[in-house]
C-alpha positions as CSV (number, residue, x, y, z in Angstrom):
1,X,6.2,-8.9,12.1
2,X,4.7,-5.2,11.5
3,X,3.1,-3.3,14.4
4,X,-0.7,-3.2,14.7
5,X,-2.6,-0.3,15.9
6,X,-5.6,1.6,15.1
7,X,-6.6,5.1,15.5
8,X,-5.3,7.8,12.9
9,X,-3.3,5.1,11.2
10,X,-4.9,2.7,10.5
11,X,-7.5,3.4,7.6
12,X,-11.4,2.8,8.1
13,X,-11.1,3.2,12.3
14,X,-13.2,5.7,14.0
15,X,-11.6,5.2,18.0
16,X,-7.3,5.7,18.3
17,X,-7.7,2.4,20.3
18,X,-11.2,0.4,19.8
19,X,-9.4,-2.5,18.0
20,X,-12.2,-2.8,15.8
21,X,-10.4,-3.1,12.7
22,X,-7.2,-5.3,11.5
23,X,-6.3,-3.3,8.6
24,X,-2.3,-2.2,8.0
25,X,-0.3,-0.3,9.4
26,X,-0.6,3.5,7.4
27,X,2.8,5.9,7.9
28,X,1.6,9.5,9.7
29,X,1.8,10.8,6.5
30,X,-0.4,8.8,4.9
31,X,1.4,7.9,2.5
32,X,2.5,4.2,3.0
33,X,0.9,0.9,4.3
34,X,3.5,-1.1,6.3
35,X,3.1,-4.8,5.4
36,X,5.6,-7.0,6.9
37,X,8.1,-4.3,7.9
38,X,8.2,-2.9,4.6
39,X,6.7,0.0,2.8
40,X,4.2,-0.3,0.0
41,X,2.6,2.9,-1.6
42,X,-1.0,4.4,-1.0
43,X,-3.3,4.9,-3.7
44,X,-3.4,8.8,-4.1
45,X,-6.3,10.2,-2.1
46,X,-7.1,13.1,-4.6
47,X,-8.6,10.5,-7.1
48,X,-12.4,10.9,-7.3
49,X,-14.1,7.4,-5.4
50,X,-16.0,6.4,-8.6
51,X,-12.6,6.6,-10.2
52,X,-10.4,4.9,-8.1
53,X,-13.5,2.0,-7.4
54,X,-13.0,1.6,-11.2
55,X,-9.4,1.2,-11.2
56,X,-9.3,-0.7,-8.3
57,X,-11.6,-3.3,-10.0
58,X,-9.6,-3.0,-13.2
59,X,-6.2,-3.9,-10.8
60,X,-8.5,-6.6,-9.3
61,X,-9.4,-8.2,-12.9
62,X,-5.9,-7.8,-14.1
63,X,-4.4,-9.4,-10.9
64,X,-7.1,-12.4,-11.7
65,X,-5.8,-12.5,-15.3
66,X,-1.8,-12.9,-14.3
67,X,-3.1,-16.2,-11.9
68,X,-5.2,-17.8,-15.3
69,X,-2.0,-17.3,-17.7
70,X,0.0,-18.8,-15.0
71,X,-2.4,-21.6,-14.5
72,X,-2.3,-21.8,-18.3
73,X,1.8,-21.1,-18.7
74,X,0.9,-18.6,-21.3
75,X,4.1,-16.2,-21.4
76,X,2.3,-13.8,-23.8
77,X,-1.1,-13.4,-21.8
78,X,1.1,-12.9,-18.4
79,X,3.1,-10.6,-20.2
80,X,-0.1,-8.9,-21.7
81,X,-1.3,-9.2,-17.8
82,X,1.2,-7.8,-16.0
83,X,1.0,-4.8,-18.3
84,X,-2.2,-4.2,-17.3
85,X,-1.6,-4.5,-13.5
86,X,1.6,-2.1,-13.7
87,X,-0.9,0.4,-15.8
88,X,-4.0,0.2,-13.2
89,X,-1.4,0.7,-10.3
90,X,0.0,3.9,-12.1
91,X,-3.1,5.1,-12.6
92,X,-4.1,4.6,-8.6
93,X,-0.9,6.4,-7.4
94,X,0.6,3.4,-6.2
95,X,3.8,2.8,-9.3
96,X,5.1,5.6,-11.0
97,X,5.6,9.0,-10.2
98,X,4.9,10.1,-6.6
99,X,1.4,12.0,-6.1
100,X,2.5,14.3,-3.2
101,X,4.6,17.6,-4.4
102,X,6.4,18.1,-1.0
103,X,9.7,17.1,-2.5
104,X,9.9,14.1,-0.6
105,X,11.8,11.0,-1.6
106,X,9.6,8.1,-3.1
107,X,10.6,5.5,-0.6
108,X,7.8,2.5,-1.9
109,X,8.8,-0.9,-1.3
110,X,11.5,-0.2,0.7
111,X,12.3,-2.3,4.7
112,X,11.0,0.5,7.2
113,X,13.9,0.3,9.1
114,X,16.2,2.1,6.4
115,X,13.8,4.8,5.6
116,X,12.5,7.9,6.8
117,X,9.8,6.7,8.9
118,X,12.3,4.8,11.0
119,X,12.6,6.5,14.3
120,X,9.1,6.7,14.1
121,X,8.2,2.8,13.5
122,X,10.8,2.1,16.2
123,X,9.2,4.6,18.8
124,X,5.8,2.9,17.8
125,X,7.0,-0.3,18.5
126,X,8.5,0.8,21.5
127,X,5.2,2.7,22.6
128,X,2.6,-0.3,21.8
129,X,5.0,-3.2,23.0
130,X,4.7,-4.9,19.4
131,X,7.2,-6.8,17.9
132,X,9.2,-5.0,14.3
């Protein structure tokens, strides 16, 4: 189970410990949510809002597409699907290249535990009494 706290790391709180929102976890760096003890990339904050709102709901009507060609067991429109997904999440920052230029490892997907951010997650975990 992943650590919850608010504050600075947690996206969309104003108060380090008002609780108010349930959102994931967010590395220091702002770089990674933490779902379930594992990494998952950001969407790059340098994107203009209009243009990441519009990807986002592209991602959104993709994601919708996989589930009908699923439903449907339609190989070719999953395929086609999944394409569009992958593309949308490039686009956002979240696949493909890393959008910082600090030189730092891409680390995406990867168990917190065997990562960089380690020590830190550990000392978090530590700190707010929450189970890893």
């Amino acid at each position: 189970m992943s650590p919850r706290i608010t504050g600075a790391q947690r996206p969309g709180t104003a108060s380090p410990r008002g609780g108010a929102s349930q959102g994931p976890l967010v590395t220091p760096d702002g770089r990674y949510l933490i779902v379930r003890g594992r990494l998952w990339r950001r969407a790059n904050p340098a994107l203009p809002e209009d243009a990441r709102r519009r990807l986002v709901s592209e991602l959104m009507a993709a994601r919708r597409e996989v589930g009908r060609a699923l439903r449907a067991g339609d190989a070719g429109a999953l395929r086609a699907a999944r394409r569009r997904v992958n593309e949308a999440k490039i686009a956002l920052g979240e696949r493909g290249p890393p959008w910082w230029s600090d030189g730092a490892p891409d680390e995406n997907r990867r168990l917190v535990a065997s990562t960089s951010y380690a020590r830190w997650y550990d000392a978090l975990c530590g700190e707010e009494g929450l189970a890893r």
